[in-house]
N, C-alpha and C positions, 0 to 999 in steps of 0.2 A: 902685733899685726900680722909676724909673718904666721905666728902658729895658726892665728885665726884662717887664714887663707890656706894654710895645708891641711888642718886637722875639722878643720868644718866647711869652709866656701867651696872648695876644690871636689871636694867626697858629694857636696850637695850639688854639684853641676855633675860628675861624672854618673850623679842618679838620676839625674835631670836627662842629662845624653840619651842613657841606656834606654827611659821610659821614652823618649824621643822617637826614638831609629823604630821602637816596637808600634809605636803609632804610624807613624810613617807606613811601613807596612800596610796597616790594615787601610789606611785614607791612599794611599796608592790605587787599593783594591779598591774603594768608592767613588773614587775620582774616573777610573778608568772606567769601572759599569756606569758613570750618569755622562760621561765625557764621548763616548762609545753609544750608549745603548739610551741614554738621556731618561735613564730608570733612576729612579732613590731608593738602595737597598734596604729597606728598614732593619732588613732579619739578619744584616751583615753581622753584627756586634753576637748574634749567636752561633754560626758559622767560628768565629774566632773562639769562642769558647768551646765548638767541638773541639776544636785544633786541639785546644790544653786539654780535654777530658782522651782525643784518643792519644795524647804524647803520657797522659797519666797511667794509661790501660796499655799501652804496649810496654811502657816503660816498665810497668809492673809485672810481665807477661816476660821481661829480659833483655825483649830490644835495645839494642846501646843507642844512645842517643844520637850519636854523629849521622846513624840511619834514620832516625824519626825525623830528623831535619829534612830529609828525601822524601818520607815512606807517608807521614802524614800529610803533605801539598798534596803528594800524586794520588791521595783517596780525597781530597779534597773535589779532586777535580773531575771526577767522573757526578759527584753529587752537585757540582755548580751547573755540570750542561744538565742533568735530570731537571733541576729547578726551571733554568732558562726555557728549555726544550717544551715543559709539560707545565710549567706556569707563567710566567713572563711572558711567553709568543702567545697565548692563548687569548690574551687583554693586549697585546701588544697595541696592534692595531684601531683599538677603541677610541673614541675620539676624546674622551676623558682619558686618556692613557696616565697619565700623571698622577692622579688623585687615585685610580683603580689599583697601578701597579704600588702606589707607596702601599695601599689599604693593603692589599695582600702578603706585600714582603712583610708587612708589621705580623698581621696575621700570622705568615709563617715562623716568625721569631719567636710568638710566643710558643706555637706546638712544638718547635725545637726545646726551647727552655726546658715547658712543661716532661717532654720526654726524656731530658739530660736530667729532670730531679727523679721522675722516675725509675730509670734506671741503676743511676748510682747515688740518688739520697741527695735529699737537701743539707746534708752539714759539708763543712768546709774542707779542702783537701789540699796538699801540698807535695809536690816526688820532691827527691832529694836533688840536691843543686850538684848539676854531672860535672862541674870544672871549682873544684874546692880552692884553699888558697888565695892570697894576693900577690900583690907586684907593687913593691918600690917605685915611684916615678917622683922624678923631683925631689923625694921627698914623702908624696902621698904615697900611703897605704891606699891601693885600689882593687880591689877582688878582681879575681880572674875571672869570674865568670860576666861579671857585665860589661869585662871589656872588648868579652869573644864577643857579646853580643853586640857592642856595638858595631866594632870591625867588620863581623858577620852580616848585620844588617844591611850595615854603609853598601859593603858589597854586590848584595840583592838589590836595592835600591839603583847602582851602579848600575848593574847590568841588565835591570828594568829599564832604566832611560837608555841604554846603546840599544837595546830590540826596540824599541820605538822609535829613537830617531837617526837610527843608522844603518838596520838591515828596512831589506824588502819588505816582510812580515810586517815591521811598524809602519812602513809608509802605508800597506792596507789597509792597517786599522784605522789610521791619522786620513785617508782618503775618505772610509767609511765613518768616520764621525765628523768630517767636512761638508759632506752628499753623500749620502748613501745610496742615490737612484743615480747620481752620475759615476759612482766605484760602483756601481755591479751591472751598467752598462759600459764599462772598460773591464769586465769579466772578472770581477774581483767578488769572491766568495760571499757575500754579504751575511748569510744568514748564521754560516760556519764560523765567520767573525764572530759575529755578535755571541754566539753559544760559547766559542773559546775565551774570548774578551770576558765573560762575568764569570768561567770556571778560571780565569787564569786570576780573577779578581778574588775569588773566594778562599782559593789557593793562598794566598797571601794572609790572609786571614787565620787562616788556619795555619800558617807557619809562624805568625807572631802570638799566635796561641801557646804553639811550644816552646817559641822563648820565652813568654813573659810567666810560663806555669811555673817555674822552680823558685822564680822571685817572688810573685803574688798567688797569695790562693787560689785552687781550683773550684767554681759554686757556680750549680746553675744558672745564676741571672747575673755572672761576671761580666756577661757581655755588654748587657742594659747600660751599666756605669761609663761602662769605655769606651762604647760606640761613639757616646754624646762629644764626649773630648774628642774625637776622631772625625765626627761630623762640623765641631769647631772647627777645624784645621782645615777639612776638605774649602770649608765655604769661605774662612779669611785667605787660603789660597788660594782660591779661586775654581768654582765647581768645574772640573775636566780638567784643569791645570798642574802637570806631575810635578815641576819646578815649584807650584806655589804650594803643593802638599809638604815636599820634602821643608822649603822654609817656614813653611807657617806652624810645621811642626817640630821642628826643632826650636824656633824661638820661642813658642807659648808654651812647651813644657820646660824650659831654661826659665821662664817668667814664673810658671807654677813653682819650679824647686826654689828658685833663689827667695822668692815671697816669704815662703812658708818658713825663714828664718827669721825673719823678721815679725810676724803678723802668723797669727791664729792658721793652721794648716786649713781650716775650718772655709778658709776665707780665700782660697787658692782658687779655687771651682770659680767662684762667682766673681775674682778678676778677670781669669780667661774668657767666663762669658762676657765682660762688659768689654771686652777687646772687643769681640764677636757682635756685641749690637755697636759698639763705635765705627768697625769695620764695615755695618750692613749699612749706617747712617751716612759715612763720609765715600764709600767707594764700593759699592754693592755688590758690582763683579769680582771683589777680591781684589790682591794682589798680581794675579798674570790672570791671561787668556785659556782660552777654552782647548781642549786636547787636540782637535784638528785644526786650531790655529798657531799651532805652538809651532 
């Protein structure tokens, strides 16, 4: 029993974790654009895949990685306000907003795709894992590199939630996804929100992009797959809710890994979503409240 639990249980949660914290991330970044700006980013899952395609091309290019963790958010984010600025405000406004802006993000997901195989090829691609080695704990054999990334993520994650519910900056945002006509009649930048609020979402995106590329393949429609899981999480935690992303993501990829010992890996996907139509049947909101209510 105890080997079972060091040498298989313990290893299949600490992959569980790692895939967690990198979800997390990217449902941050959905939660805050539909929670904020009350958009569904459909093209978000491609945005994530730039992340891993430019951490693959600088990294090949020499950049050390500890800079791509910096270097690819901060190009991230001049291409989030371009989108918001020049396509999202443009339907913003429409009285179909909902149905127009998902149409589009979808839309723009696929020409991202199609220009990521473009560019560098539809076969599959992988950089080499920049933190080699493991670590003894208890006992377990744990690789180093997925436990920076946890630590790493956790961190991001952290200090996601203090700028939202602890500086000024968050209370803007958390004002302008409460009322947005009553925060930009108390002088509160509304529009500038809304443009940083989905580059700071896409951002995120693209940083879990770089962590999850040494682990998992690099391939144009990487994002398609892991959006969906990520769009799970947003919506059993509750769509705009950061608290219900971070649990609802860490628990249903603990549920994915620990399954798939058990039962067919084949069959992992389609638990998660039966969570996800149980969760839509018994408590529709999710788990917590909406971002300006938080």
């Amino acid at each position: 029993m105890l080997d079972y639990l060091q040498f298989v249980l313990a290893p299949q949660m600490v992959t569980g974790l790692s895939l967690g914290v990198a979800v997390i991330l990217v449902a941050l970044g959905l939660t805050i654009i539909f929670g904020l700006l009350d958009v569904i980013n459909m093209s978000h899952g491609e945005f994530y895949a730039v992340g891993a395609y430019l951490a693959l091309s600088l990294g090949a290019a020499g950049i050390d990685f500890g800079l791509l963790l910096v270097l690819v958010p901060a190009l991230m984010v001049p291409a989030g306000f371009i989108v918001e600025r020049g396509l999202i405000q443009r339907v913003f406004n429409s009285p179909d907003r909902h149905t127009t802006t998902l149409l589009l993000t979808f839309g723009l997901g696929l020409v991202i795709e199609e220009v990521l195989a473009v560019i560098f090829g539809p076969n599959t691609q992988r950089p080499a894992t920049p933190i080699r080695g493991a670590v003894e704990i208890l006992g377990v054999m744990l690789p180093n590199y997925r436990l920076f990334l946890i630590v790493f993520g956790l961190l991001i994650v952290g200090a996601v939630a203090l700028v939202v519910y602890k500086t000024r900056l968050g209370a803007m945002v958390r004002a302008a996804a409460f009322d947005r006509h009553m925060a930009a009649s108390l002088g509160v930048p509304v529009s500038l929100v809304f443009a940083g609020a989905f580059s700071f979402g896409i951002a995120l995106a693209g940083l879990a992009g770089v962590l999850l590329a040494p682990i998992y393949s690099v391939f144009p429609t990487m994002g398609r797959d892991f959006i969906l899981l990520a769009f799970t999480v947003v919506i059993v935690g509750g769509m705009g809710s950061i608290a219900g992303a971070v649990v609802a993501g860490l628990v249903l990829t603990q549920i994915q890994a620990i399954s798939s010992l058990y039962i067919s890996p084949v069959w992992s996907d389609p638990i998660v979503f039966g969570i996800l139509v149980i969760t839509l049947m018994v408590r529709p909101q999710g788990l917590f409240g909406r971002l300006g209510r938080g």
